[in-house]
Structure formats: C-alpha cells, structure tokens
N, C-alpha and C positions, 0 to 999 in steps of 0.2 A: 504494500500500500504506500503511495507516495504521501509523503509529508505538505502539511499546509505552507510550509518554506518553498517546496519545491514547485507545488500546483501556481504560489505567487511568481515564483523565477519563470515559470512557463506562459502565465497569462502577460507578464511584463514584455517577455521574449516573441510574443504573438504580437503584441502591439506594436513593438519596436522593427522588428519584420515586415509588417503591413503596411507600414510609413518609411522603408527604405528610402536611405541618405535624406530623410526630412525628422526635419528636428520637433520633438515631439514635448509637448509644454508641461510641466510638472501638475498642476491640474488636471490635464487629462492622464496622467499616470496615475494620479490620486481617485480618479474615476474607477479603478480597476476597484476598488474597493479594501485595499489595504495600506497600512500607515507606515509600516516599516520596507518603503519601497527602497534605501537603499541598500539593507542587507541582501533584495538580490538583484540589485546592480552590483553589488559587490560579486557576489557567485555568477552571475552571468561574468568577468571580469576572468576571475579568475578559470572559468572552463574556456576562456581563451577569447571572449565577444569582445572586438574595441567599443565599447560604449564613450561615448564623449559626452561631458555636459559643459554646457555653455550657459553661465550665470551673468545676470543682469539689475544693472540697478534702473528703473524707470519710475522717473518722478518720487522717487524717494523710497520705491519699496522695490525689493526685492523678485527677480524674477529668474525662473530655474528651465533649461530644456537641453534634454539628452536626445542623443538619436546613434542607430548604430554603425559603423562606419561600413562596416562590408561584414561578408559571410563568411568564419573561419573554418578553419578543419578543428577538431576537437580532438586533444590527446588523451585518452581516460587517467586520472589521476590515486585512481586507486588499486589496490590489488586485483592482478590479472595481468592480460597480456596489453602489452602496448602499443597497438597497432592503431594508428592515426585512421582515426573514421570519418566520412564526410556527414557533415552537420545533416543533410537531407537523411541520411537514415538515421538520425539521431533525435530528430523532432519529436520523436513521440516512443523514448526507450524501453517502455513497457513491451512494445509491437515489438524488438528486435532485439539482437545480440546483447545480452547485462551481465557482467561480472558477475561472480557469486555475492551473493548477500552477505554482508559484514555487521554480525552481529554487536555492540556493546556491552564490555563485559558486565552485569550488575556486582 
C-alpha cells in the first residue's frame, strides 16, 4: 500500500507533468489539497526530477512557482539492482518492476 507521502509526490508529479516547462503557481499546488507540499518537492528532487522554483516579491507579498525542467531517467535508490529505468515505466510502480519491500525494523 502506498503511503499518503507518496500518493502527494504522485498527484504533485501529475501536475507538474501536465504543465511541462510552464511554471506552475504555489496556489495551484496548494489546490492539490495538501500543506506539506515541499516535502515532496523534496522527494521528487531527490529521485532525480529538476524541479525549479522561482520566488517572487509582488507589491509586497510574497509569490512562489515551480515547474519541472525536463523528464529524467530515475536510478532506484534503494536495495536491488540498479538499472536506470525510464521514468515512462515508472509512472505508476505499483503496475511494474518494484524492489522487494523493505521492511522497518520495530
């Protein structure tokens, strides 16, 4: 079962996809309906997405919008083999090849 961390990195990932090379305003990523949207611009970051944001001051307040530069290859980061996969079969990893499950020890 995928985690509500991941289901957000996926609906953000969708969004930012949709709107290729268009810069996409932090209210409408706030739309998505979650509030800790940069923890997964952080995780999208780190599986290799260049996310760029571009901050703005207008008329004295503060304005935010990211957008994603291009489409990477993704190297898996976890235990398993490391063979660099194209992001197209990765869109949806439930459907395809997944590392074995890594449990946490309690």
């Amino acid at each position: 079962m995928k985690g509500c961390r991941n289901v957000q990195r996926d609906k953000l990932l969708e969004l930012l996809r949709s709107r290729a090379g268009q810069w996409v305003s932090l209210p409408e990523i706030l739309s998505l309906g979650f509030a800790q949207f940069g923890a997964s611009i952080l995780d999208l970051r780190r599986l290799g997405f260049p996310i760029v944001n571009r901050p703005e001051t207008i008329s004295g307040q503060k304005h935010s919008w990211h957008r994603l530069e291009s489409t990477p290859m993704i190297e898996p980061t976890t235990a398993g083999p490391a063979a660099v996969v194209p992001l197209s079969t990765c869109r949806f990893p439930q459907l395809g090849t997944m590392a074995p499950e890594r449990r946490h020890p309690d």
